[in-house]
C-alpha positions, 0 to 999 in steps of 0.5 A, spaced: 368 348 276 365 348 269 358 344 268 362 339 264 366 338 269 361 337 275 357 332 269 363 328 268 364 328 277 357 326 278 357 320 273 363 317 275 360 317 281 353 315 279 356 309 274 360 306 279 354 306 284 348 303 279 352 301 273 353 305 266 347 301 263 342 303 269 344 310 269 340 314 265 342 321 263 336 324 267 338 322 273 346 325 272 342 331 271 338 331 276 344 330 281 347 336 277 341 340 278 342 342 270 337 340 265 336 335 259 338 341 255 344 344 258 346 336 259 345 336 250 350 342 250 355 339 252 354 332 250 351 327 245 349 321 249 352 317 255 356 314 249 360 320 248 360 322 255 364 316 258 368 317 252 370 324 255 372 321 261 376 315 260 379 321 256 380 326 262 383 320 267 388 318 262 390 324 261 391 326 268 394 319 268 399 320 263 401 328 265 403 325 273 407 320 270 411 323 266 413 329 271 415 323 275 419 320 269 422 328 266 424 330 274 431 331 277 430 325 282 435 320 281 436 313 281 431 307 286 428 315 289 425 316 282 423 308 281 419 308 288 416 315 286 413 312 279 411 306 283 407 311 289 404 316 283 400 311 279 398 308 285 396 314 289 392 316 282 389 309 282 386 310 289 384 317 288 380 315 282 377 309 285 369 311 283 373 311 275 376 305 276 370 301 279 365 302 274 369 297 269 371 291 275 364 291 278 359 293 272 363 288 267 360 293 261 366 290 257 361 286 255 355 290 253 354 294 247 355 300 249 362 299 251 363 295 245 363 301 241 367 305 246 372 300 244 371 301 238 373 309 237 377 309 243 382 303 240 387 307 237 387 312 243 388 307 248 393 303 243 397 310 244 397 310 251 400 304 252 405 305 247 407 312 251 405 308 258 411 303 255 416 308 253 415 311 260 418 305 264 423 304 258 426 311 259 425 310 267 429 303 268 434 306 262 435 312 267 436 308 273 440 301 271 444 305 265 448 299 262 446 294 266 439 293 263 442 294 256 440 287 254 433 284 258 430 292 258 424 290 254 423 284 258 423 288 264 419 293 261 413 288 261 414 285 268 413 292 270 407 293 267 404 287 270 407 289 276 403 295 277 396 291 273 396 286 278 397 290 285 393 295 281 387 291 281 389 288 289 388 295 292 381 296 288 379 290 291 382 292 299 375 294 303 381 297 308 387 303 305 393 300 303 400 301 306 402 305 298 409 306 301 410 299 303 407 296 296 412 302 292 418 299 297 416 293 295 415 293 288 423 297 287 426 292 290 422 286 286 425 291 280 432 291 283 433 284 282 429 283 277 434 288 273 440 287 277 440 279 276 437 277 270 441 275 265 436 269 261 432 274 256 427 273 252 426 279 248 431 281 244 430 288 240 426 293 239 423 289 233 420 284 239 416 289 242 415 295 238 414 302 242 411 309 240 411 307 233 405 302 231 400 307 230 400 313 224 397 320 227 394 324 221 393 330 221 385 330 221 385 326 227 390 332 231 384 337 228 379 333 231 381 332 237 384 339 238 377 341 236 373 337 242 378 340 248 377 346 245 370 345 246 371 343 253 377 347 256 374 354 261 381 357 261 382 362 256 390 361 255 388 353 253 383 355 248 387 361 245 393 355 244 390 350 241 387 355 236 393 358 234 396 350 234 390 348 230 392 354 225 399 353 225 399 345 223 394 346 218 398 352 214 402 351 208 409 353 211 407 352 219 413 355 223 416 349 227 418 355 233 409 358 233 408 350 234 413 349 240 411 355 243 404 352 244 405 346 246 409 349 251 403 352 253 399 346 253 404 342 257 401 345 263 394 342 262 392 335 263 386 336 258 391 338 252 397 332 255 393 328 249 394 333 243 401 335 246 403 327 245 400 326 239 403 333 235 410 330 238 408 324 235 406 326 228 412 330 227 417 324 230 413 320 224 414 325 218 
């Protein structure tokens, strides 16, 4: 494990037990056993560290997801595998999860300014989170959710919010394959016997399209996983994707070939998203 890594597992840990706020940098790399100094090297501040954590975790997040929407597995299967993936990964991120329902940090500062930075990332994720379920019901139901689709969306979306929240709260395990059986069959009828529609069109609830991705903010998000990344493969890929996207003539086969590469690492799934989305909008 890289001492970046090992900072960001202890203050996950730390943050969920104390607080953020009552958590001081001193005492993350006291639990480290590294130095303030080592600490410096890899982070500015404890702002910028729980930035690269919600970062870390919805990345991983949106890289299971996807292999799930992306497999081979067809209809009901495919619905109940997404149900159990998301929250098989809530429960075993459960330490991430609890620093935001029992610190509340939403309403400090600190948080307030992560907000801030974080509101394009966190807008783009929720837009590649609802196209994920759009192509998943489109690749199950077909036709028959042709009109009510973008309806049904959002109440899969609430569907995994609200049962979310639920299994964090639960002192005792829950049964996630019951609670995944359960949900496919709330979908099913949902999808299958609705026929009052509420959202009509893409134009009601506009996917994958709201956000403009400039090419600095590619350069710069490239820039800070190659400071993190400890596998040669990733930092060498990103280095020549950076080279190749900012070059006159860039070569459309050079950038494939690296986000190939990239696709296989849950650090880089945010910069794979974005140059996919960069040149969807050119």
């Amino acid at each position: 494990m890289s001492k970046r890594q090992l900072i960001m597992d202890t203050a996950i840990e730390l943050f969920a037990e104390k607080g953020y706020e009552a958590t001081s940098i001193q005492e993350i790399t006291k639990h480290c056993g590294i130095s303030k100094g080592a600490f410096y090297l890899d982070f500015k501040s404890k702002d910028e560290l729980i930035l690269a954590i919600i970062d870390y975790i919805i990345s991983n997040f949106g890289t299971k997801i996807d292999r799930v929407v992306n497999s081979a597995v067809d209809g009901e299967h495919k619905l109940f595998l997404y149900y159990s993936s998301i929250f098989e990964f809530v429960n075993s991120h459960r330490s991430f999860a609890l620093i935001f329902f029992t610190e509340q940090i939403h309403q400090t500062g600190q948080l307030r300014k992560v907000n801030y930075e974080l509101f394009h990332k966190f807008t783009f994720y929720d837009e590649q989170f609802s196209y994920s379920i759009l192509t998943l019901l489109e690749s199950i139901y077909g036709d028959a959710v042709v009109r009510t689709k973008y309806d049904l969306m959002l109440c899969v979306k609430g569907f995994i919010k609200s049962y979310c929240e639920y299994v964090l709260m639960q002192r005792t395990p829950v049964d996630i394959v019951a609670l995944s059986q359960s949900l496919v069959d709330k979908t099913n009828i949902l999808a299958k016997h609705s026929r009052a529609v509420f959202l009509m069109n893409p134009e009601c609830f506009k996917v994958n399209n709201s956000q403009q991705i400039t090419l600095s903010y590619i350069v710069e998000q490239i820039n800070s996983v190659e400071q993190m990344t400890t596998s040669d493969l990733e930092k060498e890929s990103l280095h020549i994707l950076k080279n190749e996207l900012t070059s006159e003539q860039p070569s459309a086969a050079l950038i494939q070939g690296m986000l190939h590469n990239l696709n296989q690492y849950s650090s880089s799934y945010y910069i794979v998203s974005l140059v996919n989305h960069y040149q969807h909008q050119k």
